[in-house]
Steps between C-alpha positions, in 0.01 A plus 500: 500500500809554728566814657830417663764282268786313649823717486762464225843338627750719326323767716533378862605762750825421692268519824294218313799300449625541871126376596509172314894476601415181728324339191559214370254642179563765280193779458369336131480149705319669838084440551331781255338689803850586581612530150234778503581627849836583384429810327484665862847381640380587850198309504671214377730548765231553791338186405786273513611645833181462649468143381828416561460586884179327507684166378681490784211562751276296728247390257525137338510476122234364499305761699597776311383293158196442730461875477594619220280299334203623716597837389528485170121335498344740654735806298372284158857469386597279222861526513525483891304187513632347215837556639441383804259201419834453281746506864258382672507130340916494522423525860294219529147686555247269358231633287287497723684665738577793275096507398432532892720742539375703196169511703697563818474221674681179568429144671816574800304757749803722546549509161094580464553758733819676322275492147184674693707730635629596199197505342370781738836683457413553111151550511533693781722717427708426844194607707470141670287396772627443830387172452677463210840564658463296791417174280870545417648506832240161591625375232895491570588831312717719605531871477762492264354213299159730468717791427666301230188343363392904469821589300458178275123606447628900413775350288300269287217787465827709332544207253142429428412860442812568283428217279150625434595865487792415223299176348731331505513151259489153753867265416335276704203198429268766535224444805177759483308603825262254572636217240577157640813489357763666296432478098767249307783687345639858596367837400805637283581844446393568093726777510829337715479120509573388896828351526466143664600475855711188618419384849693356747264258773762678791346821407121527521477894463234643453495840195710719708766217663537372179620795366736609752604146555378428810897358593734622780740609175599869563648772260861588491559715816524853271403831690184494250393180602590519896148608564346241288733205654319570839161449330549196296300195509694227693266242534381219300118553608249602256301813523 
């Protein structure tokens, strides 16, 4: 049973509105976590600005994929790793690739290294070995790569958690912790259909750069959205 349903369109705050501004999707057409996320204006908004600064950080696509995959493993999240199983191949991650990093690991060392990390992080709770954190610096990492590999870890945990918290219903080929691969066919909402997604191969977002269109497109100029033109995504880059 659901506990949190996606919010109605007709009743979108004008704070909502200014939040999707730089979207090239309207709310009904945006991934159902955020659909659902929605009802709280200012969560929405937190997530996207988080995101969106993360986008244009130090971290590869690829990496943060890498990651967020890892995450959503070990969190046993159905909608973060079919989403990003779901990203992940638009990127070019083979399947294999993706299954490694599921189990935190990957055949490239620093890459290994980022996904054990990472690993300790969650499990952990942040209380890493010294050991731990070194392996990132002998590895090539720097300190604002780790910091940013901490922030991508806290952000997906957000996500993951929200999505089992609200139950939220999978739009995507739905992938279980611990199956091989995703199942054919979508979960679809039995109470809201999904509304299909077109997909450009320039623009390999992942849930949340999808959404706010992951494009260096910015919002009218308007004293309401002056704050939100500073935080825009201007990157092509996934998430």
């Amino acid at each position: 049973m659901l506990r949190l349903t996606p919010i109605q369109t007709n009743g979108t705050t004008s704070e909502l509105k200014r939040s999707l501004k730089s979207s090239r999707l309207k709310l009904d057409e945006a991934p159902r976590f955020l659909q659902v996320m929605a009802n709280s204006p200012a969560s929405l908004r937190a997530y996207i600005r988080a995101d969106a600064a993360l986008v244009r950080g130090q971290l590869t696509p690829r990496q943060r994929q890498q990651v967020a995959l890892a995450v959503a493993e070990i969190n046993g999240s159905s909608y973060g790793l079919s989403a990003h199983y779901d990203t992940g191949k638009s990127l070019g991650l083979t399947h294999q690739e993706m299954q490694l990093a599921r189990s935190a690991a990957a055949a490239d060392p620093k890459a290994d290294t980022m996904l054990r990390f990472t690993r300790s992080v969650v499990l952990q709770r942040g209380d890493i070995s010294d050991e731990d954190f070194q392996a990132m610096g002998k590895a090539g990492f720097t300190d604002a790569q780790i910091i940013e590999i901490v922030a991508n870890i806290a952000l997906n945990i957000f996500s993951n958690y929200f999505s089992s918290v609200a139950k939220t219903e999978v739009d995507f080929p739905l992938l279980q912790p611990g199956a091989d691969a995703p199942r054919v066919g979508i979960a679809q909402s039995k109470t809201q259909p999904a509304t299909r997604r077109t997909r450009s191969p320039r623009l390999n977002m992942t849930v949340a750069a999808r959404t706010v269109g992951g494009q260096a497109r910015r919002p009218k100029n308007t004293p309401a959205n002056k704050e939100l033109n500073n935080e825009c995504i201007s990157t092509l880059e996934p998430v």
